[in-house]
Every structure is written in structure tokens, then in C-alpha cells.
N, C-alpha and C positions, 0 to 999 in steps of 0.2 A: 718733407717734414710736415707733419700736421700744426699747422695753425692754432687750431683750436690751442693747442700749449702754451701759448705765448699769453693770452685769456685765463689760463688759471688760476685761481684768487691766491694760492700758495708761492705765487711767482708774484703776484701783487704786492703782497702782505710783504714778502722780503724787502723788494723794492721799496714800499713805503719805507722802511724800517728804516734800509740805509740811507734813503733820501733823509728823511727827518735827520737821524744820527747825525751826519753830514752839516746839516742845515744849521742843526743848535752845536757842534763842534765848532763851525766858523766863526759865528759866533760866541761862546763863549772862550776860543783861544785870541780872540783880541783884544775879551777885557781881564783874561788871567797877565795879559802881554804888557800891559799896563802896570799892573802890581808887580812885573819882575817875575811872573811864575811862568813856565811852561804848563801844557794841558795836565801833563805823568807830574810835575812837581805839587800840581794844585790836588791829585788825585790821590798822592800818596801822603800829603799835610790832612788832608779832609780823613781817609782812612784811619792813621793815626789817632785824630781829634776827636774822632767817633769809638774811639776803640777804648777799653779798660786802662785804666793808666795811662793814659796816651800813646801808649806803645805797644807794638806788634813786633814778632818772632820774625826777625828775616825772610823766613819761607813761609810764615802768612802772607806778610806782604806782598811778595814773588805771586801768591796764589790768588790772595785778593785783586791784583791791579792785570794780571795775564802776563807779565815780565818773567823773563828768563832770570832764574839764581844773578846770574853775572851781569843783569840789566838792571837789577833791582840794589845791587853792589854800587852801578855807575851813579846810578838815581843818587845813590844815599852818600856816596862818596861828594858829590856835587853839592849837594843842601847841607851835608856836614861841615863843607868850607864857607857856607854862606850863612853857618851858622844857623839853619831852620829847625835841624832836626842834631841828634846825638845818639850814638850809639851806646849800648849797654850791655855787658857781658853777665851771659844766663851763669850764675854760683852754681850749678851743678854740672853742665854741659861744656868744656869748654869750646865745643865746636858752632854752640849757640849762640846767636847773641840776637837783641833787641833792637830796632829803631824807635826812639824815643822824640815825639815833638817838642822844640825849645818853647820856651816865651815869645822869643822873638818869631818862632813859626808858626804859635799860637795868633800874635800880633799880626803877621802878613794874613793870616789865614783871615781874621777880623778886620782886615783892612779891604780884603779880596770879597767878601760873600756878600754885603748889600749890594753890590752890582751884582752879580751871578744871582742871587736868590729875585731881582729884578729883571733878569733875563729870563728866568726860569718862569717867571709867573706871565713874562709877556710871551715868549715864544712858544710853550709849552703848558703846564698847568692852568693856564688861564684860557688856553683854547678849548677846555676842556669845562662839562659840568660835573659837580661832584662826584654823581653814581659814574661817570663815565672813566673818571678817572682813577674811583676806585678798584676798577674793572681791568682800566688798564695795569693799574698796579701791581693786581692779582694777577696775570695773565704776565707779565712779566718775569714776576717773581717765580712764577709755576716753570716758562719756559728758561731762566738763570739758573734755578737749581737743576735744572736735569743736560743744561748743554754744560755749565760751569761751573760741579758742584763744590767745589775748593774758594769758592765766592766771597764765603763770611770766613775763611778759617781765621780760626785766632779772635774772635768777635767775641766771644762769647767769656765771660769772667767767671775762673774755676776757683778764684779763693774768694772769702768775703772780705776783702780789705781792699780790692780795686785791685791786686798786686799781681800778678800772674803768683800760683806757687811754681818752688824752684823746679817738682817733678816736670811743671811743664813745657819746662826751657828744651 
């Protein structure tokens, strides 16, 4: 086997990637562990919270977070008993329906982010200077939509009243 392959910045570049991933997951799954969330529980409140109405279409969700239809069910079925999140059935579809963030997952979620938005800026963004990280950002973003392009689905808001309309249940 040649050598030389083991050297190639494309074998580097990966490496870094998952080392880093790795590095800030450990880290930020033992101050999500703190708040009572899992890493997927803190992922799919934050999605959510970020989203038009607070809520996402089942299989946005699924699409957003990488979870299987029936993993994204378990997710939601779990936070529904803990009361974080609430399910909403789409008026047009009845095979649709919604995950909706509560108050109270609104509350966990703002109880969860000064520590993680403090991790962030120490483990990560802060190691960084501005143009570097806006570089990064781009380059990210460049390589998420073409390996993950079902990334943002459901991100984006088709009525103006925040509401999802019904056609898009």
C-alpha cells in the first residue's frame, strides 16, 4: 500500500472533522445531562424553537435531525410524556401531523443554552477569529447542503402569520 495516502489532506480534513465533532459532543452531552436532556432531545427542542411557530412536520423533523420516521416517533413520544414538546394534527392531511415545543420545552431549552452557548464560544467559536469562522461557516454550510440536503426542511415559513398553511401539512 502506498504511504503517501495516509498524508492526504482529504483523509486529514475528515479526521479533524470527527475528532473535533467528538470533542464538542462530549462535551456538550454532559451539560445537556445536567438539564435532563439527551444530545437528540436538546437537538430536536432547539430545531423546533428555531422553526416558524415552534413547530415542524414530523418528517421535517426526521429530515432535519438524520433520524429514522420511527426514531423521530420515539423522540417525540418520550418529550411528549415529559411534557417538552406536543403533537398537533395537520386539518388537511390526516396522515400529517406536527411537533410543537411546549412552554415548559421552551423553559428547559432557556434553562439549557447559557451553558452550551458558553461551551460553544469556549471550545469552538472562540478558537476561531471572525473571518475564519465565517469561512468556516461557509464551507460547512456549502458541504451540509450537498451531502444533507433535507437539512432545513420545514425551516422555512410559507404563510405570513408564522402558521404553517394547511396545504403544507
Amino acid at each position: 500500500m502506498n504511504q503517501d495516502v495516509f498524508d492526504d489532506p482529504r483523509i486529514t480534513a475528515v479526521g479533524l472533522l470527527f475528532e473535533t465533532y467528538a470533542g464538542l459532543s462530549a462535551r456538550f452531552a454532559a451539560q445537556f445531562e445536567e438539564h435532563g436532556l439527551s444530545p437528540v432531545e436538546f437537538e430536536v427542542l432547539t430545531r423546533l424553537a428555531r422553526s416558524p411557530g415552534n413547530q415542524l412536520r414530523m418528517t421535517d423533523l426526521a429530515a432535519q435531525t438524520s433520524l429514522s420516521t420511527s426514531g423521530v416517533t420515539r423522540v417525540v413520544d418520550r418529550m411528549e410524556r415529559d411534557g417538552l414538546i406536543r403533537r398537533r394534527a395537520c386539518p388537511s392531511d390526516r396522515r400529517s401531523s406536527y411537533a410543537v415545543v411546549t412552554t415548559a420545552g421552551l423553559t428547559r431549552l432557556d434553562e439549557t443554552l447559557p451553558g452550551h452557548l458558553q461551551i460553544i464560544e469556549q471550545w469552538f467559536t472562540g478558537q476561531l477569529e471572525p473571518a475564519a469562522l465565517t469561512a468556516l461557516l461557509d464551507g460547512l454550510r456549502r458541504v451540509r447542503d450537498a451531502v444533507h440536503p433535507g437539512a432545513t426542511a420545514g425551516s422555512t415559513d410559507p404563510a405570513p402569520t408564522g402558521m404553517p398553511s394547511p396545504a403544507g401539512c
